[in-house]
Each structure stands twice: as C-alpha cells, then as structure tokens.
N, C-alpha and C positions, 0 to 999 in steps of 0.2 A: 634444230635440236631434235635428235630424236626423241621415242617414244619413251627408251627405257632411263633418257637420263631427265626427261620428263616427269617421269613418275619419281624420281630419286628425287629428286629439286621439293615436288612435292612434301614427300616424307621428310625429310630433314627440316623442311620449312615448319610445318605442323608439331616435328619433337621439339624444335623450337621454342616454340608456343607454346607447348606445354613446359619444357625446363622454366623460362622465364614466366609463368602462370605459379606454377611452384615455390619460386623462391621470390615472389612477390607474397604469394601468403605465408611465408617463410617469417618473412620480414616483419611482415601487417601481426604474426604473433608471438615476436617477439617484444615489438612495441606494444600490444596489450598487456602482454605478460611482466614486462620489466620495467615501462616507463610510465604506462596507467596503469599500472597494476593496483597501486594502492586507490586508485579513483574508482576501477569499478570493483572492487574487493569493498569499499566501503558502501558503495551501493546495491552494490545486493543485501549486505549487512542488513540496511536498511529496509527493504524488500522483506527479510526473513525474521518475522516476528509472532510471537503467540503469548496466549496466556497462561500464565501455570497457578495451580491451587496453592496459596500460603499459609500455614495451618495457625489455631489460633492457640492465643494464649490459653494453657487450660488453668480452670479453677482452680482453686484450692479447698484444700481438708484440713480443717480445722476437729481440736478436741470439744468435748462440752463445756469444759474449762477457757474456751476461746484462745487457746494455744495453737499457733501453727504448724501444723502438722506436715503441710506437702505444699507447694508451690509455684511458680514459674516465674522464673526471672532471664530478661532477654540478655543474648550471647549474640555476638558479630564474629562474621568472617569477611575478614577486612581482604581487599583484593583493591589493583590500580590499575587506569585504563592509562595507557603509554602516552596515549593520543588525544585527551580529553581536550574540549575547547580552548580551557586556561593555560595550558602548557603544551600545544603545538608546537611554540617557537621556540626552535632550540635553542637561541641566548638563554629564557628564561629557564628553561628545564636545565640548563648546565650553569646557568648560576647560582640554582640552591640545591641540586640533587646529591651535594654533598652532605649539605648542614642537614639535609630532610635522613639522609642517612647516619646521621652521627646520633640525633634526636631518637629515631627507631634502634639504634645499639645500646642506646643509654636506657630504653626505655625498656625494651626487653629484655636484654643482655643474652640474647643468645647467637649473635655476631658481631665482631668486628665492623665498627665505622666503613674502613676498605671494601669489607667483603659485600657489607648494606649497597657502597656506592657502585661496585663493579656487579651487583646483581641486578641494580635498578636501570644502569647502564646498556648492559643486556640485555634486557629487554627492551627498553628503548628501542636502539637497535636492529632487534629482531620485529619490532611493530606490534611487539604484544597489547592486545586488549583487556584482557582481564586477569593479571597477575596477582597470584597471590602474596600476602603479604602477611598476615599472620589469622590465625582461628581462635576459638573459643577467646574473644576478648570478649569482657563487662563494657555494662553502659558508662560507668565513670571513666574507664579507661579510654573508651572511644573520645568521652569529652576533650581528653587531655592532647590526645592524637589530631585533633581536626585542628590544633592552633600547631601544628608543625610545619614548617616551610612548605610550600608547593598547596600542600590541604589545605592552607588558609585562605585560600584565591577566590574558594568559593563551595559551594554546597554541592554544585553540580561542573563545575568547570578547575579544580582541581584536582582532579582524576581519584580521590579516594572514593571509594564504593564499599559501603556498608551491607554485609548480609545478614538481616536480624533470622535469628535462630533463636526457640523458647527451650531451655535446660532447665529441667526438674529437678526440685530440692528438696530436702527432708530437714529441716532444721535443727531438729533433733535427734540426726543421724539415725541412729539402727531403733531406737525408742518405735515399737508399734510397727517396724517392715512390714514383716509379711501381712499383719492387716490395713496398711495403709495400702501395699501390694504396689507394682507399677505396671506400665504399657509399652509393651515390644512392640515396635514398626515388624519384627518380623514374624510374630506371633498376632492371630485372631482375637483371641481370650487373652485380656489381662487375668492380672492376680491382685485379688484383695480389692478394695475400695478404687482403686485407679482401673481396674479390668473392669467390675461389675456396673457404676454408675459414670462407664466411658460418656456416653449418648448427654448427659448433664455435663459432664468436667468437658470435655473436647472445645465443648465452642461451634463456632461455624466459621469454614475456610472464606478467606478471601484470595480477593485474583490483583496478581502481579504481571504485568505485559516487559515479555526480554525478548533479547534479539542475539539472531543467532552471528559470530562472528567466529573466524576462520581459526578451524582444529574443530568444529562441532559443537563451543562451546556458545554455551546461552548465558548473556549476561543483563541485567533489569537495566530496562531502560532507566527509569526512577528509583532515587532515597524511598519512595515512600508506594503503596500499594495503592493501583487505581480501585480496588473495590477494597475498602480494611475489612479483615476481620471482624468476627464480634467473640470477646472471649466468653469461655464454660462458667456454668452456675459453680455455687461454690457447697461443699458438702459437709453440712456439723455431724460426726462423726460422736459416737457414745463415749468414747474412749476419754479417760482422766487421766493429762501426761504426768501425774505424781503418783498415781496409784498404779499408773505402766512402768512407773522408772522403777517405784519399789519390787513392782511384782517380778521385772525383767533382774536385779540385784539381786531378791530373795532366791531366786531358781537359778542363778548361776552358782552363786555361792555354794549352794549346794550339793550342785553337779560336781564340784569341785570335790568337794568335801568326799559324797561319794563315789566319786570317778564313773558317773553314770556314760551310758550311752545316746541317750536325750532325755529330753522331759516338757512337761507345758503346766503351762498356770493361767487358768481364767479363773476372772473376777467378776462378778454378775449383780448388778441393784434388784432384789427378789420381787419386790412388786411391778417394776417396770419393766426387767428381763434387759433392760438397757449394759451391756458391755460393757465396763469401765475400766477394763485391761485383759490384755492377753500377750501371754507370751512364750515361745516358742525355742529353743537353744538345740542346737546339736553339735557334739564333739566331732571338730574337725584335725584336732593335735592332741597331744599328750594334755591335759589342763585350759585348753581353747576352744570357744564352746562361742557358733555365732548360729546368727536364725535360716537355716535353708529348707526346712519346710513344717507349715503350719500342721503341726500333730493334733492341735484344739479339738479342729473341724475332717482334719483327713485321716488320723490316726487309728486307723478303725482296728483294733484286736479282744481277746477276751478280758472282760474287765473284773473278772476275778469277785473279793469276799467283798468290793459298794455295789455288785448286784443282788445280793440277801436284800435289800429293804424291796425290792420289789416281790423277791418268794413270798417273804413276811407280809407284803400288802395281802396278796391272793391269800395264804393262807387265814390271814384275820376275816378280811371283807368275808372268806363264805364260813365265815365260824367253825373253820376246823379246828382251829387253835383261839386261846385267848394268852394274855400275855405272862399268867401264873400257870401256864397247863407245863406240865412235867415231862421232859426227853428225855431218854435213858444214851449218853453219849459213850461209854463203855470202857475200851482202852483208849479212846480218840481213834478207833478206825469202825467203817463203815461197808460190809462186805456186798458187792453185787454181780452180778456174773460178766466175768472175765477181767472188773476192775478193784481194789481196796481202794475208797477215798480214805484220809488219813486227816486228823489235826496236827495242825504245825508245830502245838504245845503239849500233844500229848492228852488223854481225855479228862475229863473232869468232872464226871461222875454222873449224875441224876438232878437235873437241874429246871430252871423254868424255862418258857422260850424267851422273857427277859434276858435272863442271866447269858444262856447259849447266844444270845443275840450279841451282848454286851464283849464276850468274850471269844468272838466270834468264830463261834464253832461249826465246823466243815458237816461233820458227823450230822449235827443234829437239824439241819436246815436239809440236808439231802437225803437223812430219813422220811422227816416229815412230808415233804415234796412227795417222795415216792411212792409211801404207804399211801398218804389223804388224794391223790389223782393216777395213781400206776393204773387203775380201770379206765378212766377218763381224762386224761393226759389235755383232751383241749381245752376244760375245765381252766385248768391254769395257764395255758399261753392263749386260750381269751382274754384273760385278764393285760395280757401285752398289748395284743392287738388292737386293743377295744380303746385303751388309752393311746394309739398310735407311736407304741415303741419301735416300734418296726418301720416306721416311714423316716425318712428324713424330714427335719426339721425345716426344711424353706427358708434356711438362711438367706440374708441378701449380700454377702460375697461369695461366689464360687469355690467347687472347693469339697464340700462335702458328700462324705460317703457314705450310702444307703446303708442301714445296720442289717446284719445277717442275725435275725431269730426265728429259730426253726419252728416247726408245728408239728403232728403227724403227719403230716400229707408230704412234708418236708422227702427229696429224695435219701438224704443223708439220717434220716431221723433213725435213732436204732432204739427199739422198744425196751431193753436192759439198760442200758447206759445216759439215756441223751436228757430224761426228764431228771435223775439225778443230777446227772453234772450242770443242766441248768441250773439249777438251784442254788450252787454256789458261784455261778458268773462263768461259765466254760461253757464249749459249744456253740458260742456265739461270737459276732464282730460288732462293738459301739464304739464310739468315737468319746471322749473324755468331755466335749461339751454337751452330748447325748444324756451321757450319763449326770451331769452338773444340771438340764433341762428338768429331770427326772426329781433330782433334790429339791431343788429349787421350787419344783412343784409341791412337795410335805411341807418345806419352809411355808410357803404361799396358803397353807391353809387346803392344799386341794386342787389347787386354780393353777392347770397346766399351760405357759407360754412360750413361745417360740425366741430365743433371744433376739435382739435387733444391736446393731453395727450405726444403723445413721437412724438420726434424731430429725434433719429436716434439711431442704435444698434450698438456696438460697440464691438469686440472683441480681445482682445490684442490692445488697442489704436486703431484700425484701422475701418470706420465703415463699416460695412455690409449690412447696411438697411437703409435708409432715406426714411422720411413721410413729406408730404406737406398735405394742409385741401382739404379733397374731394369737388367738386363744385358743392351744390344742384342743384342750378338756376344761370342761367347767371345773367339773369334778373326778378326779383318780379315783377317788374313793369316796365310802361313808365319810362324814366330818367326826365321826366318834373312831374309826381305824386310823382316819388325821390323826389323831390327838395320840393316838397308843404309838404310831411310828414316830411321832416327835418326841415322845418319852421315852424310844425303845435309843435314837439317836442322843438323845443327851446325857442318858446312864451310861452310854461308851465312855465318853467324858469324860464323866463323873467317878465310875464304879469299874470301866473296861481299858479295854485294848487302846483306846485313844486319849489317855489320860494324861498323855506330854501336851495336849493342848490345850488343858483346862487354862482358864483365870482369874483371878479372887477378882476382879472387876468387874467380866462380864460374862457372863454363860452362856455356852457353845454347842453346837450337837453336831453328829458326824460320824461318818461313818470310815474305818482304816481297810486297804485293800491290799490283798499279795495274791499275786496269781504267776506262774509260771506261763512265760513266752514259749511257744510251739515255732520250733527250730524249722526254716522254710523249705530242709526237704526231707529230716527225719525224725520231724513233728515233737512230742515231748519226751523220746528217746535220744535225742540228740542232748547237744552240750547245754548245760540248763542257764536259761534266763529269767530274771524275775521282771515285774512291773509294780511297782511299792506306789499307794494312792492314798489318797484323802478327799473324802467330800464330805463339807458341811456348811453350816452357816453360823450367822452369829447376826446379834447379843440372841439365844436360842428362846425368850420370852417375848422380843418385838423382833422379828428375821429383818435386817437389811439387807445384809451383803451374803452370797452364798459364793464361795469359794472349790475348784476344784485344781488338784493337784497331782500332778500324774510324771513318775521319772521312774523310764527305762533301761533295764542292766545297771544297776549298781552293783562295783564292786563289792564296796566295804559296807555288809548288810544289804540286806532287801524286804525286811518289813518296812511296810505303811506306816506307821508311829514313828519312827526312827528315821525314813528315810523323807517320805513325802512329808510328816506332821511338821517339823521345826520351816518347812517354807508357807505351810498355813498360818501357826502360830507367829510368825514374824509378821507376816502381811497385816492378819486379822490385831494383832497388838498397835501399831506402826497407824491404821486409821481408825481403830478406838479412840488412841489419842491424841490424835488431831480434825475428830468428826465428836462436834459437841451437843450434836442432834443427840448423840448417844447417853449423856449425861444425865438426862432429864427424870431416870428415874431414880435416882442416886436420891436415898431414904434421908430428910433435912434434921437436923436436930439445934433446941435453941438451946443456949450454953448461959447459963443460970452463976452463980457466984464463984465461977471456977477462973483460973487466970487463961488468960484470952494467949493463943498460941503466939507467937512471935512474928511481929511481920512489921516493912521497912513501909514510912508514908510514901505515899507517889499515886501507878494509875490505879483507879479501881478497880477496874474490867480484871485487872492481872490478879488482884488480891482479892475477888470475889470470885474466879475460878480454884484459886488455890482450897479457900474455904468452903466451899461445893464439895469438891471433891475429898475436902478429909470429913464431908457431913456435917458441917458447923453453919447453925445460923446465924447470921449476925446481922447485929441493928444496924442497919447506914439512914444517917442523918444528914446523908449527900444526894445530890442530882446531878453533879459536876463529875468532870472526869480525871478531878485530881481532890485525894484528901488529904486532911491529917489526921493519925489517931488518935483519939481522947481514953485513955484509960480508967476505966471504971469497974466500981465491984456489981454492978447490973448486967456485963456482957460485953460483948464488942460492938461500941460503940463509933461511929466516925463524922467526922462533922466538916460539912463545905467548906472546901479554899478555894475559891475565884480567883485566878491571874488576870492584874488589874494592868493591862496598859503603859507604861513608863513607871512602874512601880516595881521595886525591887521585891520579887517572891521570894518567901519561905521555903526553903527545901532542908530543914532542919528535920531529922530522921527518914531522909530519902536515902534509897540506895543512887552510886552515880549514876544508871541508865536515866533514871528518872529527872533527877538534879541538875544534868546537862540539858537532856530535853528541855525541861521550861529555861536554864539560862541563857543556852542559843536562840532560843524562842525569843525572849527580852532583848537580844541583842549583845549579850556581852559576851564578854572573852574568859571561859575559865580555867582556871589553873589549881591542881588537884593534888594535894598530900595525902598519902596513907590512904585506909582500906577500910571497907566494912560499910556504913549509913554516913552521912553528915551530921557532925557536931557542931561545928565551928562556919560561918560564911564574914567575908570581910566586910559586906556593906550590909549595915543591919534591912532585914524586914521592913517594907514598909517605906524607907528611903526612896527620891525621885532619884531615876536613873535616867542616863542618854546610852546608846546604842554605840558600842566599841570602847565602854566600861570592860576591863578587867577587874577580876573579885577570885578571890581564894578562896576556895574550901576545903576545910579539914575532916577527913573521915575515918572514923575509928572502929 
C-alpha cells in the first residue's frame, strides 16, 4: 500500500469516527429529550426552589361607632397541577375529569361542561403544572370546590392549588372613601387612613417556598406558608358612619339642587377636634357627583366673607374697635387705588361693627383693616401668624396644603391693595378644614386644636396607641374678644345674613361666605365663579359640634345662606334630634290642674322624652319600664305595671308597638282589629296564660 492511499484509509477512517461519534450523541439527545424527558424536567423542578414574601392580612378601620369601615377578606386563585400525586394514573384522571368538569360549568357558568373537559384534557396532555382554573374566588366558594371529583382525593394530591390573595373592602361602599383612602402596590404614598397608618394596617410578610416548573413558572410547593404571616393592627378611626352617611346625603342633594361644581362638608366634636364626618363630592356628569378628591384637607383657595372673624379678632384684641364703634359703609363700595371693593347688597348706611359684621359688610371690614394698620400692616398678620394660621395643621392623613398668608415681606404683597383685600378673605389660600380649625377654636372658648382622623391602634383587641388633638394655641385671643366673636357669630343668626339656619330648639352661630373663584389663567377677569360657605357651630350656648360647608360653582345662586346654609341646617337639625346629650337644657315646668296632654300607656323612656321636650314635668310613680296612666286633677301622674310571668298583661290604652311587644314577650299569638290604642283584649288582665295563646285586640 502506498503512501498516499495510506494517508486516505486514515482520513476516512477518523470522519468515520466522528460521523458515528455524532449520531450517537444525536441519539443519546433524543432519548433525554423525548423519552426522559418528563424524568429530568421533573428534577430540576425539584432542584429550582426559593422563597417568596406573602403579604399579610391588613387591618381593619373601624368608625368610633364600631362600624366596619375597611377590611380584608381572603380571595383564591385556584390553579391545577396536571401531575399531582393523586391523579398520575391516567384511569383515574379519565374517569372523573369529566364529572370534575361538569361540577366547574355548573358552578361557574362561564363554560360549557365539553369545553371544561377538553381544556382540562389539554392540558393533561400538554403536562401542564399549574393551570389555571379560575380567580378572585371567596373562601365559601373554595369550600364547595374542594368536594368536586378529582379535588376530593386529597389536600395535596388532587392537584387543586389554592392561591390565597387578601381583597380590600369597604362595607359601606363610597361612605368615608377618600378618608378611609387606599393602598396602590404601584404608588408609595397611600391615600387617606390606608396610605398614612400603612406601617400599623400592613402586618408583617410571611415566606412561602415554590418551585420553579417549566415556562418560568413558580408554583407553592404547599396549601399553607412555611413562615405565616402575622396580620396589621387594627385602626378606630374618629369617623361616625351616621353622621357621614347624613353628612355625604346632605352635600349631594344639594350639589344637585344647585348644579355645583364640587363641594365638601366636615363635621368636628369641638372640644375633642375628633372628625366625625367628612365628605367630599365632585361632578362627574350632568347630575352625578362621586368622591375624587378630598377638597376638606387639599382644597386650598380664597375663602372669602368666613375670613372676617379673624380681621374682627385683630381688630378687637388691640382695641381698635369695640363691637358698638360706628363704620360709615356709604354706597356699599369702598374705593382704593387701582381697585373698588363693592357690597353684594348694596351699602347700608352708618352702622356698628356688630351690625356690619352681622350683615356682612365688604366695605366696612376693609375700611377698618386699612385705616387701623395701613402704617403697620404686620400689626395685623401677627395676629395670623402668632396663632399659627399660616402653618399647616399636622393632620394625620396625607394630603394637606400649606395655607398661602402673605405678610409684608411677602414678594406678592402690594402696599395699596393686599392688606384690604385680606380683610375680607382674598389674597390668600386655606383649605375649608383650615378655616373650620379656626371656628372651632371661638366655639372652644379660645383653645386652638389640630383636628385628629384616629382615635387609637389596636392590635388583637388590645390598644397600642392613643391620640388626643394636638393644641395649636392655648389661647387665639383675650377670653373677653372670645365672648364678643361668639356674640358677633350668633347675631348672624339671629339678626343677619345667616338667618336660614336659625332654630326655635337650639341656637347656632356662624358665619356665611361668598367669594369669587380666580379663573387659573385670567384670574377674576375671566368667566366668574363663586364658592358659597358656611362655618359654624351649635347649640351656640354649650358648642359640640362645629360644622364647615363649602360648595363650588353653583349654578343656581352662589350665596352662602342659600347655597351652603340648608346642608348645615339639615346636618345640624338631623343630630339635634337624635343626640339627647343636647336636651338637658330644655327649661322643666310642673303642670298644676291643667289636663295632662294626651298620651297612649306603654314604655316610658318613649313618653318621658316626648314630655321633656314639650317642657312638661310629670309625676312618675314608676321604676318599671312599662306603665299605665292614671288620670288626675294633681298632674301627670303614672303608676307601675310589672309584667308577671305566665300572666296575661294589661295593654289596655297601649298603642300597638307597645301591646305586641309585651304580648309576644308572654308568648302569644296576636291578632289586631282597628286603629288607634287598645280598648278591648280577649283574655282579661290578670288571667294565667300558656305560650301559643291567641288573644284579640281591639283598637280604636
């Protein structure tokens, strides 16, 4: 052989070796690929595991009233492993993977039985791990699900897999939103009580260990999480869900009425500063008005004629005025260089600063302002500063906008213009609960408080945290200018401009507000807008509750009396009388040989409020909580009736609320002719009765 076919023999021998090298690993990965496939596909599986954070149940917010406010209730996202223990064998999975899909059609109804069996099939199939099956299900609904074919095998070997997810609720729907507020996974800062006291409501994560299986996806090894959870503290919240449903009612209605373009209403307990509603509306349709942003706390614009009680503070406290000293208001206009301020009603002649106050005169508050400090201008915005008008409030939800009140030193301050037009609420930005802080402080006596949102943190029943209202200013003022601004607010009332919100019941004080909106790019030359307001409080001789009312762009009108007062007057009427704290000063009187008014026997409590409140005293010769009346020429008399146990009670001059109560109480069955009290009953007084006695009564 020679050399060169020597060398040939070689080379071909060698590609050889390699061809047959080649399609030997050809071979070797085909059989991993195709015939162990699912062998080491399940072992790496196994291999690829980690832990991931489970987030926890958050708290709840709760009103002061113990009404549930916000909550978390668990949600599943149901998913099926193809391959789980219990149904490897494909007898078993093809013996009920139809009934298991007829059960999921019936139970959800958003497929066909067929279409259930040919999805679950395909997957099969395909050797899917973690197929999904349906989302957002409730915990009752999972219950129902786990007794379904195939899922009943076992907790962990019928391939259903549970993914608990916690979904946030409001029980009472839009009642309190934006200050219940919630928490964006894609946002930093919540909003309202669910943003600000995250760090309490959140909880702490626990760890769930999953594994990774083929597409990327990570599925929990376990039903249940190797580290649980521990859930968020729970937060009492100031809010009263009656006096927010009223107050959210009263301020729609309204907006309706005058096709505003928003508006807000807060409710404030005056010596606690405790929040007991707020509410917040803006027109998003013709007549449709839902909460998208809190104007309470962020509505920061000029607040118009409720900023005079603070001129009138400054101007009393340094005795430039007293409350008989004489303004000269002229035609109702007020001339200064480059501007005329104007009265809306036209002038009213020579009056006191009572009267100008009560009638709330532009002229005469922007005179005085200008004449008593035009040399000394900081004279009166100390008087802001000193009581902390100018800072924000340190509310505890997010949210709030620093108030704009200029000084001299201000770059905007103009020497002709800027200390008039303060004087009547212009030139400046406050926020409506600013200005309700501000009231609420003359209500209080003097005693300036920061409102508060949460009352106390709670976790497992037990609380952790308590909050009382920070105290701005001891005192605003002298306590003798207290007294003249509370008399200067309740002759509005009484004698003024806010006289739609008097009450023969209880007396109120307060102040009405109109001020023109500054158009955002041609200021109060543009197309005009109003802001119509009301602050004040009530019963105006013992302050509880202080009220502020504020609704922007009304079509139909734009006074403050008219536009904001009837959502004061409805609030402030509405828990007069169903707050009986308020009652107590209600003047007694004992009723001497006169005939005693008319009233039906039954409970007391009912016919001793009635008589309170028409001022009548009367004798009760009861301790029980059921009488009957005795008529006498000495007075209103009433005398104990005991409900004795298996004895047929008296309900002869009951009305029926009453008469049914104790006869269901006894046990019997009644049956009712005619109207009016009981005359007539079948089984006399006093008679022994058994329980599912029928008895008749007649009532005329």
């Amino acid at each position: 052989m020679n050399i060169r076919d020597n060398i040939l023999l070689r080379v071909y021998l060698s590609f050889g070796l390699i061809v047959l090298l080649a399609v030997a690993v050809l071979v070797r990965l085909c059989d991993v690929q195709f015939v162990e496939g699912h062998k080491w596909r399940a072992m790496a599986d196994s291999l690829s595991t980690k832990y991931v954070n489970i987030d926890a149940a958050r708290g709840n917010i709760y009103s002061v009233d113990g009404s549930l406010l916000a909550t978390s209730i668990p949600e599943y996202e149901l998913r099926m492993d193809m391959y789980a223990g219990g149904i490897q064998d494909k007898d078993i999975f093809d013996s009920k993977v139809d009934s298991l899909a007829m059960k999921l059609s019936q139970f959800f109804k958003d497929k066909t039985p067929k279409e259930y069996s040919r999805y679950l099939r395909n997957a099969r199939r395909d050797s899917i791990r973690y197929l999904l099956i349906k989302r957002k299900v409730g915990y009752q609904e999972l219950k129902t699900i786990r007794t379904f074919p195939l899922y009943n095998i076992g907790k962990y070997t019928g391939g259903l897999i549970a993914v608990q997810q916690n979904k946030r609720i409001r029980p009472f729907k839009f009642l309190a939103a934006r200050t219940i507020g919630y928490k964006n996974e894609n946002v930093d800062n919540g909003v309202g009580l669910e943003g600000a006291y995250g760090d309490y409501i959140n909880g702490e994560r626990g760890k769930r260990l999953v594994q990774r299986i083929s597409g990327g996806v990570w599925m929990p090894v376990n039903d249940e999480a190797e580290v649980a959870p521990k859930e968020g503290a729970d937060i009492i919240s100031t809010i009263d869900i009656n006096m927010q449903d009223l107050a959210q009612s009263a301020l729609e209605k309204q907006l309706k009425i005058s096709d505003a373009d928003h508006g807000t209403v807060i409710l404030m307990e005056v010596n606690t500063g405790e929040v007991r509603a707020v509410a917040n509306y803006t027109r998003v349709s013709k007549g449709v008005y839902e909460e998208k942003f809190n104007y309470a706390i962020g509505g920061s614009q000029d607040p118009g004629s409720t900023f005079k009680l603070a001129s009138y503070m400054a101007l009393l406290e340094d005795k430039k005025v007293d409350t008989n000293t004489l303004v000269a208001t002229g035609d109702g206009t007020y001339r200064i260089p480059a501007h005329t301020i104007r009265d809306s009603h036209g002038g009213i002649g020579t009056v006191t600063v009572m009267k100008a106050f009560e009638q709330s005169a532009n002229t005469a508050i922007a005179k005085l302002v200008n004449q008593h400090y035009q040399n000394n201008p900081s004279q009166f915005t100390d008087h802001l500063y000193d009581i902390h008008m100018n800072e924000r409030l340190g509310l505890q939800i997010p949210g709030e906008t620093k108030p704009v009140i200029k000084n001299p030193k201000s770059k905007t301050w103009n020497k002709n213009m800027t200390l008039p037009q303060m004087a009547y609420g212009y030139e400046m930005q406050i926020t409506p609960l600013q200005i309700l802080a501000f009231y609420n402080a003359v209500a209080n006596n003097g005693k300036y408080i920061a409102p508060i949102f949460v009352k106390e943190i709670r976790r497992l029943g037990n609380p952790i945290e308590q909050f009382q209202a920070r105290v701005i200013k001891d005192e605003i003022c002298s306590p003798e200018t207290v007294r003249k601004l509370q008399a200067m607010l309740e002759n509005v009332v009484t004698k003024g401009t806010g006289k739609l919100m008097g009450s023969p019941l209880y007396r109120v004080a307060g102040k009405t507000g109109t001020a023109q909106v500054a158009d955002a790019n041609r200021g109060y030359k543009g197309k005009r807008s109003y802001q119509a307001s009301f602050c004040g409080y009530f019963p105006a001789d013992k302050p509880k509750y202080s009220i502020m009312v504020s609704i922007n762009g009304p079509k139909n009108g734009y006074y403050g009396a008219t536009v904001a007062g009837p959502v004061f007057k409805e609030i402030a009427d509405r828990i007069y009388a169903s707050d009986m704290e308020m009652y107590n000063n209600i003047p007694e009187h004992f009723v001497g040989n006169t005939v005693k008014p008319e009233a039906k026997a039954g409970h007391s409590k009912a016919v001793k409020r009635v008589y309170n409140a028409l001022g009548i005293k009367a004798l009760y010769a009861a301790k029980s909580d059921y009488f009957n009346s005795v008529d006498t020429s000495n007075g209103i008399v009433y005398e104990e009736y005991n409900v004795v146990k298996g004895v047929m009670p008296d309900v002869s001059g009951m009305g029926l609320k009453d008469a049914l109560y104790l006869l269901g109480n006894a046990g019997l069955k009644a049956k009712v002719k005619g109207s009016g009290r009981v005359v007539t009953q079948s089984i006399a007084a006093g008679s022994r009765i058994g329980k599912g006695l029928s008895v008749q009564i007649d009532l005329q």
